[in-house]
C-alpha positions, 0 to 999 in steps of 0.5 A: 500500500505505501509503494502504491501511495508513492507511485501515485505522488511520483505521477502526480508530481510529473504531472504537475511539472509537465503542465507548469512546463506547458504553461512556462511557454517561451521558445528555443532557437538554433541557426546555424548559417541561414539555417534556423530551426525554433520550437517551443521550450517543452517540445524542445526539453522533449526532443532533448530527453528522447535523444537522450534515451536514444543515445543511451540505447545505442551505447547499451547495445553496443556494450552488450554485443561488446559483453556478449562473448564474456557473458559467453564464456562466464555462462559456460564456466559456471554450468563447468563448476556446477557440473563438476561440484556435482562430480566432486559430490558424486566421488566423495560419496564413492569413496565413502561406499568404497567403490573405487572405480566409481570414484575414478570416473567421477574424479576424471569428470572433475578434474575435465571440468574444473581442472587440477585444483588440491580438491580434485587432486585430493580425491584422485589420489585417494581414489587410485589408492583405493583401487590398489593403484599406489604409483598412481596415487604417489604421482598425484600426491607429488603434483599436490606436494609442488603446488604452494597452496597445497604443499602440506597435503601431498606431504602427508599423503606421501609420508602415510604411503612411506610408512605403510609400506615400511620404508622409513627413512623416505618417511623421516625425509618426508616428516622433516619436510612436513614440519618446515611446511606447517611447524606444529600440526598436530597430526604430524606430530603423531605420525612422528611419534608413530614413526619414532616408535617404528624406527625405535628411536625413544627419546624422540618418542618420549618427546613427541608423545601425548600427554596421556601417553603412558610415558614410563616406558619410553622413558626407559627405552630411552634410557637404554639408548643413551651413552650419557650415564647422568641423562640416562639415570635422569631417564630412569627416574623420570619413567618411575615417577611417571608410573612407580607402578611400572615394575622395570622402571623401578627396577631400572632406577634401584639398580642405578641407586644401589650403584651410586652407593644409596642401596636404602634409597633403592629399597624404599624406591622397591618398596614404593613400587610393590605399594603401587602395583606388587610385581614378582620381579621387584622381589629378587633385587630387594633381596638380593643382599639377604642370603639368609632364608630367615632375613629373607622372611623379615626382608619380605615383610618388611617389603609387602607392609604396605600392601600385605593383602594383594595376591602377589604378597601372599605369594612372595611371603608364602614362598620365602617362608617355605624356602626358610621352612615355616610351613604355618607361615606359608600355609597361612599366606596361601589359604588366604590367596586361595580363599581370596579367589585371585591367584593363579596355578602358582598357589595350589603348587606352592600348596603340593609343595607345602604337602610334601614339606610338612608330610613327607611321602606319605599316602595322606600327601600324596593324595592332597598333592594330588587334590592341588595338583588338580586345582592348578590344573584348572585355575588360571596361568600366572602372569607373564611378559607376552607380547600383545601383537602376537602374545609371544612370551618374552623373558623380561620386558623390553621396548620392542617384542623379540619375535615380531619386533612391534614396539610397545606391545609387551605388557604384563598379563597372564593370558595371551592379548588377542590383537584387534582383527585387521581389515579385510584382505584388500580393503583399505581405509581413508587417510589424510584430510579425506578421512575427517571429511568422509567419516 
């Protein structure tokens, strides 16, 4: 209502100007030579303004037939880039049902369309890895790596196709590369962690590691590797502090104590660790200045105070008081383990043992050896240092797993790890930026 309210005063407006204009009168006059022409002031402002749209039609009309070729030509790259928006869509959901082929044609349609641009470089090489095409897809990531505006892509698909075919030293190549690219990113900081542990170099590891990484055993693998005795003990204390439950770090930094000549340092250091996670390992170095079975027993004691009733404690107690012959004392600790419903086999035979012990050969301990012999039979393993890539026992811990050198895989445990099934024969899962945007 108000845009029709001013219409009508705009029209009521000319209105009035063209009869003031009418009633104004006065004439115009051009002569040029003897040639003179007049005519009344509103014919001539008239004949003014119509000549005034006549010219301006023909200067529009001129520069329109002057645009024509560029409209052209806009017109046709915008159907190219709806088109190969389209194709784009169309691979990135091929990539993600995992139809490779698909997502080829599509990348090739794309690419015509809107040229080699990092997206449809991006999706062609993701799309030749897919299909197995890995020389392919390595020529698509080196185009992406010489653009300036997309340098740090084709790095990291590089660098991800370095390590899966295990050829580190291209990988670090390529890792230093991409710091100088984009210093800091945090995904390349995990690759480089993940390729410090694949090269197994610790210290680098131990730095690059996240801050809820369990950094105890990088901190003594790193330790391991160093020639500097003060940075190595500094290591060693640095992975006991982290976990003082981590049984070879305490270990490890006892062992460097006794040897600087603080052995009380060393057992409280020992003791600290049993009260943190008891572990059979600690109990050797803590006794190994007590030859005497009946200090052993008190050395025992005085190691599990703090933590008297785990299973472990029992066991230990249970079985330096059968070694110095206190059969009461070691069968109090074992019922109590076996009545606690956590142990292991180690029980019951320390309790056939105890049979014979205490009985002799005699039918009443053959037949109760028999009875645990039976129980441990049935109950569950003792725990071991097993790797839990491929749960082979190894001797001692250790950074690496002896028989199929993955790092970081032994842990304590007493049943065999079952590695997390690995992806079918041939399927092979997005990387890069690609994964974050697929899913």
């Amino acid at each position: 209502m108000a845009r029709a309210i001013w219409i009508l005063l705009l029209l009521g407006i000319g209105i009035a100007v063209a009869m003031w204009l009418a009633e104004l009168g006065g004439t115009v006059e051009i002569k040029v030579g003897e040639a003179w022409i007049g005519t009344s002031f509103p014919i001539a402002l008239l004949i003014l303004c119509v000549t005034f749209l006549v010219l301006h039609g023909i200067l529009s009309l001129i520069g329109a037939i002057r645009r024509w070729p560029g409209r052209l030509r806009n017109r046709r790259a915008w159907r190219h880039r709806q088109d190969g928006d389209a194709a784009l869509t169309r691979a990135l959901v091929a990539l993600s049902a995992g139809t490779a082929e698909a997502a080829r044609l599509e990348v090739r349609k794309a690419r015509k369309l809107l040229g080699d641009t990092p997206q449809t470089l991006l999706l062609a090489a993701e799309a030749e890895r897919l299909s197995g095409h890995d020389e392919a897809a390595a020529a698509v990531f080196r185009q992406l790596a010489e653009r300036e505006d997309a340098r740090f892509i084709g790095l990291r698909g590089l660098l991800r196709q370095a390590m899966a075919r295990g050829d580190w030293d291209a990988a670090l190549a390529l890792a230093k590369e991409a710091e100088q690219v984009q210093p800091g990113a945090a995904w390349l900081r995990e690759e480089r962690a993940q390729l410090a542990l694949q090269t197994h170099n610790w210290r680098e590891a131990l730095s690059l590691a996240p801050a809820d990484a369990p950094r105890a055993p990088l901190a003594l693998a790193a330790a391991g590797q160093e020639p500097d005795a003060a940075r190595a003990a500094e290591l060693e204390r640095q992975a006991f502090q982290a976990d003082p439950g981590f049984a070879p770090a305490a270990i490890a930094h006892a062992r460097r104590l006794r040897a600087e000549g603080s052995p009380r340092r060393a057992r409280s250091v020992l003791e600290d660790a049993w009260a943190a996670s008891p572990h059979p390992d600690l109990a050797e170095p803590y006794l190994a200045d007590d030859p005497d079975p009946l200090t052993r027993v008190k050395s025992v004691e005085m190691l599990i105070r703090r933590n008297p009733t785990a299973s472990e404690s029992r066991l230990l107690l249970a079985r330096v008081a059968l070694t110095a012959g206190l059969t009461g004392r070691a069968r109090g600790a074992l019922e109590a383990v076996v009545k606690s419903g956590t142990t292991d086999r180690r029980a019951y035979l320390m309790l056939a043992e105890l049979e014979e012990a205490e009985h002799g050969e005699t039918a009443e301990a053959r037949a109760a050896q028999a009875r645990w012999l039976r129980e441990a039979a049935t109950a569950r393993p003792e725990p071991r240092w097993r790797c839990g890539h491929c749960a082979a026992e190894q001797r001692a811990w250790a950074p690496v797993c002896t028989a199929c050198d993955t790092a970081g895989r032994v842990i304590w445990t007493a049943e065999p790890v079952a590695e997390q099934a690995a992806p079918a024969p041939g399927a092979k899962a997005l990387s890069g930026p690609l994964q974050a945007v697929t899913g």
